[in-house]
PAZAPA-4460 file (N, C-alpha, C; in steps of 0.05 Angstrom, whole numbers, plus 32768, in hexadecimal, padded with zeros to 4 digits):
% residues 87
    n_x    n_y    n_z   ca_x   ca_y   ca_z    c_x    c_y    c_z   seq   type   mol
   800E   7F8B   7EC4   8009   7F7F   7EDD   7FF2   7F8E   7EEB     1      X     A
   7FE6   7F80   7EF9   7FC6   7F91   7F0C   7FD6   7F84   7F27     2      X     A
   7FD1   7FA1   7F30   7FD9   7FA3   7F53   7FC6   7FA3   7F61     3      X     A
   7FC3   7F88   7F6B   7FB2   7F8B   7F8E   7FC1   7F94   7FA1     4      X     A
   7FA7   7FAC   7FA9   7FB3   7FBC   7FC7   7F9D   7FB5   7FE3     5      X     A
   7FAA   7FAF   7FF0   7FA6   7FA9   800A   7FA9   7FBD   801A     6      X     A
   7FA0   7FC8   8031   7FA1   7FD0   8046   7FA0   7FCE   805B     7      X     A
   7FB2   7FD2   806B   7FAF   7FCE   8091   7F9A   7FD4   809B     8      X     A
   7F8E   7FC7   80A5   7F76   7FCC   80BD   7F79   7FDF   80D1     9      X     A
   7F90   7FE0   80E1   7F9A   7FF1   80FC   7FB0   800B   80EC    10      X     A
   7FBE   7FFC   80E0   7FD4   800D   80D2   7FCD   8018   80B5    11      X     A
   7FB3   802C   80BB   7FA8   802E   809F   7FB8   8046   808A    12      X     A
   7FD5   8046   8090   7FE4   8052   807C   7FEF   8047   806C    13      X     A
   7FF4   8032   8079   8006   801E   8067   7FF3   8007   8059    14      X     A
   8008   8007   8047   7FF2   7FEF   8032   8010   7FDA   8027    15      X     A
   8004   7FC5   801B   8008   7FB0   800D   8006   7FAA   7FEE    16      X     A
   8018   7FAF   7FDF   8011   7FA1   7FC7   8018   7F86   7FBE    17      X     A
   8005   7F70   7FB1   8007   7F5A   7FA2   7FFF   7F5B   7F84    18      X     A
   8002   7F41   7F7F   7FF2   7F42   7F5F   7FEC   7F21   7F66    19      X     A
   7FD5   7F1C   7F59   7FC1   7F02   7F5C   7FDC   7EE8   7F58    20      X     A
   7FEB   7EE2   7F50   7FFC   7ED4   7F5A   8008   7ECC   7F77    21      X     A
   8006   7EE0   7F84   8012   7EE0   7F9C   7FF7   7EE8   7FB1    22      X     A
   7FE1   7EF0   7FA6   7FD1   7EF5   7FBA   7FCA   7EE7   7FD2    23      X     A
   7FC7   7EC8   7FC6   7FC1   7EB3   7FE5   7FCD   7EAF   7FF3    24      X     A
   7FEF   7EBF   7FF4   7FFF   7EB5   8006   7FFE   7ED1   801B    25      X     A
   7FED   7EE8   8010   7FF3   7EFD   801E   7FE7   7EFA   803A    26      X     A
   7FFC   7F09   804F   7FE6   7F0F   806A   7FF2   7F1E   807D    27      X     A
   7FE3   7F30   808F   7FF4   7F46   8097   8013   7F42   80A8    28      X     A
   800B   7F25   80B7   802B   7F19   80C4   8039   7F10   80AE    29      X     A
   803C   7F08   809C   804A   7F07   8081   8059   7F1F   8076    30      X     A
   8044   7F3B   8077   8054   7F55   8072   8058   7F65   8080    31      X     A
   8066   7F5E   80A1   806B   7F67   80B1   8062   7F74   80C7    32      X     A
   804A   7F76   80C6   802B   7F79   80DA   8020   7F68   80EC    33      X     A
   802F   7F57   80F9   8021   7F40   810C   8007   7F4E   811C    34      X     A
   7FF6   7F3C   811C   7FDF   7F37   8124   7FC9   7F58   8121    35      X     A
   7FD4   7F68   8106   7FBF   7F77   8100   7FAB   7F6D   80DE    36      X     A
   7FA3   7F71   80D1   7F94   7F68   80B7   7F92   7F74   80A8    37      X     A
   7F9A   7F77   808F   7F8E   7F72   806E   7F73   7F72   806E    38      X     A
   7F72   7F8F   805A   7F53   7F95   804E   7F56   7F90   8036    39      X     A
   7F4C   7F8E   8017   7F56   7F95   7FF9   7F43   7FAF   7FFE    40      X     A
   7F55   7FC5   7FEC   7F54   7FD6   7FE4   7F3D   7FD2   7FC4    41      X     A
   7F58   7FCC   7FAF   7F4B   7FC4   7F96   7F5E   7FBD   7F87    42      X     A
   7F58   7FB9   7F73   7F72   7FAE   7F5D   7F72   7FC0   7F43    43      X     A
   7F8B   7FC9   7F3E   7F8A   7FDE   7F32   7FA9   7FE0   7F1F    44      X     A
   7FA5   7FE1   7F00   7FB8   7FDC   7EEB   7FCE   7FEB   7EF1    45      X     A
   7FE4   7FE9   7EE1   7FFE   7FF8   7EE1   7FF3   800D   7ECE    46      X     A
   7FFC   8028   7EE7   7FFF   8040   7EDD   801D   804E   7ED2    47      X     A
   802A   8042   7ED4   8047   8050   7ED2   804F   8060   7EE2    48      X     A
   805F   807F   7ECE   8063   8095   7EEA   8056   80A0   7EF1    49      X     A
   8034   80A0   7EEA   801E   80B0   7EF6   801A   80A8   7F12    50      X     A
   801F   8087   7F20   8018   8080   7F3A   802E   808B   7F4A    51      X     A
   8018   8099   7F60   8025   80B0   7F75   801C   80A1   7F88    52      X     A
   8017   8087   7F96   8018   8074   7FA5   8036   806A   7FAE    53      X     A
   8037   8059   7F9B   8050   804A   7F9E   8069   8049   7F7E    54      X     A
   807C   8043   7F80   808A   803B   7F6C   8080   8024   7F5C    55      X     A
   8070   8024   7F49   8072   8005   7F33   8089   7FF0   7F37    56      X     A
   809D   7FFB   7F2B   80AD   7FEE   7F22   80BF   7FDF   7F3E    57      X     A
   80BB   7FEC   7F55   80CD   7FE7   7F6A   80B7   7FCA   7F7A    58      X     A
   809D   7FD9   7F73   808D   7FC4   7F82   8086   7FA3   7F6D    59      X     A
   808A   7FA8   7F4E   808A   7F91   7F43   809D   7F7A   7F43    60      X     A
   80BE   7F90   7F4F   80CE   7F7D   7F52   80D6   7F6F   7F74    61      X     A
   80C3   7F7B   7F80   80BE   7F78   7FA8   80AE   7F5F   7F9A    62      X     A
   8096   7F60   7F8F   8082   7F47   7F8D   8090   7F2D   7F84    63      X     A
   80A0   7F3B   7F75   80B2   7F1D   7F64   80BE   7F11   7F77    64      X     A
   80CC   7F25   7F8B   80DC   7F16   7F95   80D5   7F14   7FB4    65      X     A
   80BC   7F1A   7FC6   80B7   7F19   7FDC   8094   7F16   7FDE    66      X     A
   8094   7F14   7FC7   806A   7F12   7FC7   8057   7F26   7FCB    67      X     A
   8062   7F3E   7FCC   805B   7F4F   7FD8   8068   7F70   7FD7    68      X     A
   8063   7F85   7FDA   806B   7F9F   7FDE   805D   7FAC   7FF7    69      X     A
   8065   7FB9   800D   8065   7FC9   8019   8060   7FDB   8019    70      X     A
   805A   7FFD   801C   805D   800E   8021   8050   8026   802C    71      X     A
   804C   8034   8038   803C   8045   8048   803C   805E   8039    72      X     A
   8024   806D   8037   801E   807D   8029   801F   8090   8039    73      X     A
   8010   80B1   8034   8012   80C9   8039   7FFB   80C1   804C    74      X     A
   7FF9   80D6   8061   7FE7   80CA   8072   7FC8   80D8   8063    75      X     A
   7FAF   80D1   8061   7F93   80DD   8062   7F8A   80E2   8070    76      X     A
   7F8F   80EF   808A   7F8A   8102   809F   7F8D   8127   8085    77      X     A
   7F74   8131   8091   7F7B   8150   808A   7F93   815E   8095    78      X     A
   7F9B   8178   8080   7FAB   8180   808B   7FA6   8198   80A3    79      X     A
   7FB1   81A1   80B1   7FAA   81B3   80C7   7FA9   81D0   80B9    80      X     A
   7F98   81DA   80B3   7F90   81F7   80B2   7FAB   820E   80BA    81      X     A
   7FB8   821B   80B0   7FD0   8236   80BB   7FAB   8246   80C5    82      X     A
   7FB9   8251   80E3   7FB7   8265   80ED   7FB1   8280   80D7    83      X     A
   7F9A   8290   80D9   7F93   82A3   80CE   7FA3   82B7   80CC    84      X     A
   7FB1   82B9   80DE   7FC3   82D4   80DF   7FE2   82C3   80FB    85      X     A
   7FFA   82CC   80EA   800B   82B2   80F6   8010   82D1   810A    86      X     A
   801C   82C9   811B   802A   82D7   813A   8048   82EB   812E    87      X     A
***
C-alpha cells in the first residue's frame, strides 16, 4: 500500500493518512478539523517497523474502515538548550 500524507494548515502537528482510494473523499471537517485545511505532504510506500511516524498496520486498518488515519506527531519546534551550568 502507498500512503498519502496530508497535513493541517493551522494544526501543523497533526497529519492525515489516506491511500488513493479514499483520497477524494478526504477533507479537514471530515477528519475532525472543521474549517482548518489539508496540504499533501507526499506519498510514500510501506515501510514496516522502520516508520517512526505512525503505526502501518493500525493506520491501514483506520483507512479500511473510516477513509482515513489520524495522528499527531512529535512536535518540529527545536528543543530548548539546558542551562550551562544548572543552579
Amino acid at each position: 500500500m502507498d500512503f498519502i500524507i496530508y497535513r493541517f494548515k493551522r494544526e501543523q502537528d497533526d497529519f492525515v493518512v489516506t491511500d488513493a482510494e479514499h483520497e477524494g473523499q478526504l477533507s479537514a471537517d471530515k477528519c475532525g478539523m472543521p474549517g482548518d485545511e489539508l496540504e499533501k505532504v507526499g506519498i510514500f510506500a510501506e515501510m514496516g517497523e522502520q516508520r517512526a511516524a505512525f503505526d502501518e498496520s493500525l493506520a491501514e486498518r483506520s483507512i479500511e474502515h473510516q477513509g482515513f488515519y489520524r495522528f499527531h506527531a512529535k512536535t518540529f519546534e527545536p528543543v530548548a538548550k539546558p542551562p550551562l551550568s544548572m543552579p
